[in-house]
C-alpha positions as CSV (number, residue, x, y, z in Angstrom):
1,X,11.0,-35.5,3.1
2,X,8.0,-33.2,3.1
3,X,8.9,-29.4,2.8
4,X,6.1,-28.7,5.0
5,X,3.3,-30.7,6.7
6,X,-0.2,-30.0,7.0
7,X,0.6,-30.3,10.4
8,X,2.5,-27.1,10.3
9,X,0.4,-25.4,8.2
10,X,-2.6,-26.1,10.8
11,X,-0.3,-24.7,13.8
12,X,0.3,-21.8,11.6
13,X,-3.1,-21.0,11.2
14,X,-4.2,-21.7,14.6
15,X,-0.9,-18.9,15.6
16,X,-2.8,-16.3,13.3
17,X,-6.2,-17.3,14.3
18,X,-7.1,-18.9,10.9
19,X,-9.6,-20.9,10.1
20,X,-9.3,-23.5,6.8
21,X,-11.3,-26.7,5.7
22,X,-9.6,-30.0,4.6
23,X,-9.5,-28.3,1.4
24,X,-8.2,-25.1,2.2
25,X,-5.5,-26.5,4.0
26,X,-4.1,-28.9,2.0
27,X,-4.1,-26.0,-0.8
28,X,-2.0,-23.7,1.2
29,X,-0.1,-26.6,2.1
30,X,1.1,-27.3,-1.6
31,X,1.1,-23.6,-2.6
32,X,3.6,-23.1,0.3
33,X,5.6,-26.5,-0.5
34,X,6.1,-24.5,-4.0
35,X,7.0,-21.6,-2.2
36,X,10.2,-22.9,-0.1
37,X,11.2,-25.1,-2.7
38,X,11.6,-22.0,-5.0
39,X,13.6,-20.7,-2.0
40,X,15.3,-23.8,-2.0
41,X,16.2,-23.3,-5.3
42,X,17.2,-20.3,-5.3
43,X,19.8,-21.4,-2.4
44,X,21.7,-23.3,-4.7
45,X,22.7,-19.6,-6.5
46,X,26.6,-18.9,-6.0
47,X,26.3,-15.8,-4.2
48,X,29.9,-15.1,-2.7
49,X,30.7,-12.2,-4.9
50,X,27.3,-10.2,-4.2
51,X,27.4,-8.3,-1.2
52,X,25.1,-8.3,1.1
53,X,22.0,-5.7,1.2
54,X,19.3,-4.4,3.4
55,X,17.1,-3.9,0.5
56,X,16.8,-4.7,-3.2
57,X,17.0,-1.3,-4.8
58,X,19.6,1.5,-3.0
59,X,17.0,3.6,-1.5
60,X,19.0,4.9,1.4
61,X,20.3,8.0,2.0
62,X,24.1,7.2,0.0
63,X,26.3,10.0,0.0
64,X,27.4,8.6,-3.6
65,X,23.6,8.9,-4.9
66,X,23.1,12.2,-6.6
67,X,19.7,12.3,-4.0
68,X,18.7,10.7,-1.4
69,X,15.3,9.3,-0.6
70,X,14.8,11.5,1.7
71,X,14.8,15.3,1.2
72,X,16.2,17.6,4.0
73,X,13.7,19.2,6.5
74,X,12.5,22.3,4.9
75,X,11.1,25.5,7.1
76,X,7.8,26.9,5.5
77,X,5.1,29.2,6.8
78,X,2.3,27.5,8.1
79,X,-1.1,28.4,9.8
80,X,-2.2,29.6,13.0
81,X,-3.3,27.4,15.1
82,X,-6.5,29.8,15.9
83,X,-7.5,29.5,12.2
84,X,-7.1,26.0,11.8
85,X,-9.0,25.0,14.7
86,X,-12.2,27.3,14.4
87,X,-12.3,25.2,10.5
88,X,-11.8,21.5,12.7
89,X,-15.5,19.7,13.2
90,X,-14.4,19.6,17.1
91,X,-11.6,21.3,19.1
92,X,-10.8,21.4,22.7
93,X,-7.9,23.4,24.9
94,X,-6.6,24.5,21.5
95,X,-6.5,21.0,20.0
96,X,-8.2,18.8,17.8
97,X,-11.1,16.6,19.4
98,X,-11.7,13.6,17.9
99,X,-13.3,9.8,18.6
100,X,-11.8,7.7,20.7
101,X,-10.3,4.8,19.0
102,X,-8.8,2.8,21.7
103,X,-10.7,1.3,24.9
């Protein structure tokens, strides 16, 4: 049985608006053959006593870490709004003006 088919691979593409040759195809084809039959592989690991995570390393906020990832909010002194705005290449009603980026 065939991990995964051209076939699919095509579909894929077509989803993500990709466009391969023969070649191309049948290259991401094997390379992703390899790819789930590493997964495969590495579904035969015995994995009851591992618990399960959200993430490889522990980069939440754990009240057992010594710091989180996160630091608290801090409060500092900041500039006027006046000052910043007369520096800004364009401002407008007291805020910054800048290109529009969506239609």
């Amino acid at each position: 049985m065939e991990i995964i088919t051209v076939e699919e691979v095509q579909k894929v593409a077509n989803l993500a608006r990709l466009e391969f040759n023969e070649q191309e195809t049948q290259e991401f084809t094997n390379h992703l053959a390899r790819i789930l039959a590493y997964i495969d592989k590495l579904n035969e690991l015995d994995t009851t006593d591992v618990p399960p995570t959200s993430h490889v390393l522990r980069i939440k906020n754990d009240p057992d870490l010594k710091q989180g990832v996160v630091k608290p909010d801090e409060v500092k002194p900041s500039y006027l709004r006046e000052t910043v705005l007369v520096t800004a290449p364009s401002a407008r009603e007291g805020y910054f003006e800048v290109l529009k980026v969506i239609e």
